[in-house]
SERO-4910 file (N, C-alpha, C, O; in steps of 0.05 Angstrom, whole numbers):
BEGIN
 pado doro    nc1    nc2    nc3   cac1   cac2   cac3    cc1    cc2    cc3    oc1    oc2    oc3
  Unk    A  -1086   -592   -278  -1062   -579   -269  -1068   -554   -254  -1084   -536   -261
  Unk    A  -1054   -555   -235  -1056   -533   -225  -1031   -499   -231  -1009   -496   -242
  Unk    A  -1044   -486   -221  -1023   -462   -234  -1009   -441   -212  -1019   -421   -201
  Unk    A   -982   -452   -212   -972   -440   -188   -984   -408   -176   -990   -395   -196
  Unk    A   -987   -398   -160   -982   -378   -149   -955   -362   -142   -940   -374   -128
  Unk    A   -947   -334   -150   -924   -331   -140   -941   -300   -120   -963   -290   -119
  Unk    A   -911   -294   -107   -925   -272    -81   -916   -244   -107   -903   -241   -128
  Unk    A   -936   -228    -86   -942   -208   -100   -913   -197   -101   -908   -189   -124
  Unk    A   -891   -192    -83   -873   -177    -89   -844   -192   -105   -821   -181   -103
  Unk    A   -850   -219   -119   -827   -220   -122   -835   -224   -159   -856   -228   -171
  Unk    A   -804   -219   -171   -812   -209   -193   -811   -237   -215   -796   -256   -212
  Unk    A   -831   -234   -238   -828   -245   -254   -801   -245   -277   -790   -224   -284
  Unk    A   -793   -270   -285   -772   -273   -304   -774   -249   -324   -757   -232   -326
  Unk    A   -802   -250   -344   -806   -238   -376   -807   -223   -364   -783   -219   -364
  Unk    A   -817   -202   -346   -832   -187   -340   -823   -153   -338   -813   -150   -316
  Unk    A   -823   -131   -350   -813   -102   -369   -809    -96   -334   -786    -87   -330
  Unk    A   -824    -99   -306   -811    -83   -292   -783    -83   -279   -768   -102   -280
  Unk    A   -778    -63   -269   -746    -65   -259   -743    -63   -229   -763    -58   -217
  Unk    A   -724    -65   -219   -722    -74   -186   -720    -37   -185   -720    -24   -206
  Unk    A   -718    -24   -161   -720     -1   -158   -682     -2   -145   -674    -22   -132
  Unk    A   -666     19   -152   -648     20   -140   -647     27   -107   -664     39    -95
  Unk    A   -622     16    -97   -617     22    -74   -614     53    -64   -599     69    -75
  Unk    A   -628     57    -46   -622     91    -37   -595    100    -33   -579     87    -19
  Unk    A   -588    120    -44   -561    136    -41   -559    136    -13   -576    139      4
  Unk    A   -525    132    -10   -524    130     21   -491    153     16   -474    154     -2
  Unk    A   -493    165     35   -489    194     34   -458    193     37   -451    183     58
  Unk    A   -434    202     20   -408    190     27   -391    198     40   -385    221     43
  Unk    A   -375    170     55   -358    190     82   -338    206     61   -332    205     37
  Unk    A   -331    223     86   -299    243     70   -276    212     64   -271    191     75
  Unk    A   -269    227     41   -245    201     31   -219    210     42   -214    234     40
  Unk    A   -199    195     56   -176    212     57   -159    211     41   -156    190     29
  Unk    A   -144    232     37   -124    245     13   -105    224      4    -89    219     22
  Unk    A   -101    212    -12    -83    190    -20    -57    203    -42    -58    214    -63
  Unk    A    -37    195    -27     -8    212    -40     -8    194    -73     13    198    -86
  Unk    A    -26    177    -84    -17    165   -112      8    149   -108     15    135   -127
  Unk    A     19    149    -91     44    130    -87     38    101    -69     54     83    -66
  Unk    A     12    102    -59      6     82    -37      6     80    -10     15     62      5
  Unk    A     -8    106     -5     -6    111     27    -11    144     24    -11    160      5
  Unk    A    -16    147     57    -16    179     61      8    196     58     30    188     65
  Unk    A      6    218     48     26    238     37     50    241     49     71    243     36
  Unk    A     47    243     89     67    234     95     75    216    111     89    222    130
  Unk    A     67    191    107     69    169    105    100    159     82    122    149     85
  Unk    A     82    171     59    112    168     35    127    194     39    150    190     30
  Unk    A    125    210     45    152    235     53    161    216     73    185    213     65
  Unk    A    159    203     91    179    183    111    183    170    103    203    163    116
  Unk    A    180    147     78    190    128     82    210    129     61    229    113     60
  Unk    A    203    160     34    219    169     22    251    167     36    272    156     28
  Unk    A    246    183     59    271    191     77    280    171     85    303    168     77
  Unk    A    269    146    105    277    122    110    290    106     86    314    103     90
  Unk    A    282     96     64    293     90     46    319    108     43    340     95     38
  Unk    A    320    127     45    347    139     34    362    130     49    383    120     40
  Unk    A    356    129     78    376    118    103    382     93    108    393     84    128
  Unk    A    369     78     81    378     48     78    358     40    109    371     33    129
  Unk    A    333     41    110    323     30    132    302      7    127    292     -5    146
  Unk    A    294      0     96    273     -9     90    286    -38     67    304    -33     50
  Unk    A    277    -64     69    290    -89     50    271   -103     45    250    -99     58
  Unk    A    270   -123     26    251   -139     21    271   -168     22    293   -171     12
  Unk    A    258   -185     36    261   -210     47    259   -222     22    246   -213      3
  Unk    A    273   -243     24    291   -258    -14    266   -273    -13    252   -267    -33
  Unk    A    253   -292      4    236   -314      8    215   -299      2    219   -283    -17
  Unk    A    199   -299      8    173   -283     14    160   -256      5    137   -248      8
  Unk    A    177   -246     -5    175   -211    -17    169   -198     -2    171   -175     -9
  Unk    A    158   -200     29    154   -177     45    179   -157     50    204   -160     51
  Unk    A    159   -133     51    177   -103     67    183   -106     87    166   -109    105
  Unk    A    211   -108     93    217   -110    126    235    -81    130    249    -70    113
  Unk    A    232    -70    166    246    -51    175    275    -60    185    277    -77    202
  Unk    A    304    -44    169    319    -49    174    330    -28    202    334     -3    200
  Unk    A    334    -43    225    339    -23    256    363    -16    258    370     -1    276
  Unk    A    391    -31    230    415    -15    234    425    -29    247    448    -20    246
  Unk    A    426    -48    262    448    -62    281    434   -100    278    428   -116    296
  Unk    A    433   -104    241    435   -130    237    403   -139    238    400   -161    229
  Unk    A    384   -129    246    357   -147    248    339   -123    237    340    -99    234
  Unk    A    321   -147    232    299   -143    211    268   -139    223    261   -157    239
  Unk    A    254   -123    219    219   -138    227    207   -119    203    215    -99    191
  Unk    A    175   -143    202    165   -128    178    157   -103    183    159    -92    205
  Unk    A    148    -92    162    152    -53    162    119    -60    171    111    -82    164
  Unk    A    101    -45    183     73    -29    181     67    -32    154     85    -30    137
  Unk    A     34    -40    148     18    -47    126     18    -22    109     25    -23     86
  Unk    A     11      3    122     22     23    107     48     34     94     51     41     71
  Unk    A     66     33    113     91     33     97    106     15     77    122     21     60
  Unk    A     94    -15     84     99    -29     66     84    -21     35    100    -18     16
  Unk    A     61    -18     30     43    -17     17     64      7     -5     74      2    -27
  Unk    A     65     37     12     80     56     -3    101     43    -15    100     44    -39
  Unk    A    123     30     -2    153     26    -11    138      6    -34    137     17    -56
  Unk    A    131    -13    -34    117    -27    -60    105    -11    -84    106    -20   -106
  Unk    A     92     15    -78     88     36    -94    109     41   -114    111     40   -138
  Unk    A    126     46    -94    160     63   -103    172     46   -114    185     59   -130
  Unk    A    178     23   -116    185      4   -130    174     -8   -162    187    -13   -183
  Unk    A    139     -9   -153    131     -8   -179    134     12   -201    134      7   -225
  Unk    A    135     44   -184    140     64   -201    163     74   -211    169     94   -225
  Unk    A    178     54   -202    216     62   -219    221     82   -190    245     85   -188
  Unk    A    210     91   -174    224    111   -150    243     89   -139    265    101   -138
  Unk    A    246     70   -131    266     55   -111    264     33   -130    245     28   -145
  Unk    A    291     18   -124    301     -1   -131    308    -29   -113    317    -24    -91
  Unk    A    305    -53   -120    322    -71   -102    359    -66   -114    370    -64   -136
  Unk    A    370    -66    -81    394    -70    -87    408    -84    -80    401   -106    -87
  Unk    A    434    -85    -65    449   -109    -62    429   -128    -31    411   -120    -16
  Unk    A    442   -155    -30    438   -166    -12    451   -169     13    476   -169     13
  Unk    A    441   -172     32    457   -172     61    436   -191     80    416   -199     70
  Unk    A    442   -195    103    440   -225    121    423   -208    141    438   -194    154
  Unk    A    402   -206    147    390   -202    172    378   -218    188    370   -239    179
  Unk    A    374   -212    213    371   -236    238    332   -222    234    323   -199    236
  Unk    A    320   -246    229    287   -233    235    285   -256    262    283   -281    259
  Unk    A    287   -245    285    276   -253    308    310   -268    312    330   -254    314
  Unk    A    310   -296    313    330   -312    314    335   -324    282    344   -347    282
  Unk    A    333   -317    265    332   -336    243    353   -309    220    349   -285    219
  Unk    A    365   -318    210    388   -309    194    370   -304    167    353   -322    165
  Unk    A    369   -288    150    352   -290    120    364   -268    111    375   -248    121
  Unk    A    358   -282     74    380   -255     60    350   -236     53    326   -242     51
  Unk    A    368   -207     51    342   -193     47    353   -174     26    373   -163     37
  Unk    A    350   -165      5    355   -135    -16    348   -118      0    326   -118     11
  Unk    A    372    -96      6    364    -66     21    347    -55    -17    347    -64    -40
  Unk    A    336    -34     -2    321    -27    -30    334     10    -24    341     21     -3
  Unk    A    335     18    -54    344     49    -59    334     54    -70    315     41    -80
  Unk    A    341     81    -74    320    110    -90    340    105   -117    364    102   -118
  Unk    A    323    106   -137    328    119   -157    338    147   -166    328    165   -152
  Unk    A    355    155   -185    349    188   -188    327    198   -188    326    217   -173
  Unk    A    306    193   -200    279    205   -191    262    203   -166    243    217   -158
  Unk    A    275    179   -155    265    172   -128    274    198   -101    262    208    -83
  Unk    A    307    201   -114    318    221    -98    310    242    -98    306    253    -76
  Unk    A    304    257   -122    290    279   -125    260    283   -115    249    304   -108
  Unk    A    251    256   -116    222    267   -104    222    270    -80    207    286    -68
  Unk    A    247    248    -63    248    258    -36    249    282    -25    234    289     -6
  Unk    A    274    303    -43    284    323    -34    262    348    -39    264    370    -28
  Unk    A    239    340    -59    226    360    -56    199    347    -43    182    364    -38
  Unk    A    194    329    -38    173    321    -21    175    324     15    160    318     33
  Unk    A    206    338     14    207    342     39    216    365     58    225    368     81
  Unk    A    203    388     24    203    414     36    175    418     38    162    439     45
  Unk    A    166    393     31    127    406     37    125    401     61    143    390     73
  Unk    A     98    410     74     93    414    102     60    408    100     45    423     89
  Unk    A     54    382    112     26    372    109     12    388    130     22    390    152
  Unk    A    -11    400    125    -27    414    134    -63    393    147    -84    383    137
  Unk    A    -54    396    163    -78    376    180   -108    392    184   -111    410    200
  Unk    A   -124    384    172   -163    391    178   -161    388    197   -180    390    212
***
């Protein structure tokens, strides 16, 4: 019988040594995340939009769609959607009644979504702050 050979650098099963970790790779700046799901004011707008009844979630599908006020629908931005899903999970907004919007040509019921009392309040003070840009 013969007795395999293995290469010098690759490691044995039993064997006490350990792989050497990967080198630290140096980290980008993170940007500031409002805890709500999106940038700070990102959710101060959509806070405000929501209040103005601008934001629904489609009955079918659960997506965030932008309501334009004169009957039609399109989906909201990945970010804004993302926040208003925040606000929802967190008791800040609510689904509320239903109404008929036109998405493109096609008729669909959609829940306008609202602020909660706490939702309202965070608006009104989330929108005496003033985001300060690096």
């Amino acid at each position: 019988m013969s007795r395999r050979r293995t290469s010098p650098g690759q490691l044995d099963l039993f064997t006490a040594d350990s792989v050497a970790p990967a080198p630290a790779t140096p980290e980008s700046r993170k940007e500031i995340s409002a805890g709500f799901g999106g940038q700070v004011d990102t959710v101060a707008e959509v806070l405000g939009e929501i209040h103005d009844g601008r934001y629904g979630r489609l009955d079918a599908t659960d997506r965030i769609v932008w309501l334009d006020g004169d009957g039609h629908c399109r989906h909201a931005p990945d970010g804004d959607a993302e926040a208003v899903e925040s606000l929802l999970a967190q008791r800040y907004a609510i689904l509320g009644p239903v109404t008929t919007q036109l998405q493109g040509v096609i008729r669909k019921d959609v829940y306008l979504i609202k602020l909660t009392p706490g939702g309202d309040g965070l608006r009104i003070r989330w929108s005496r702050l003033k985001v300060v840009k690096r």
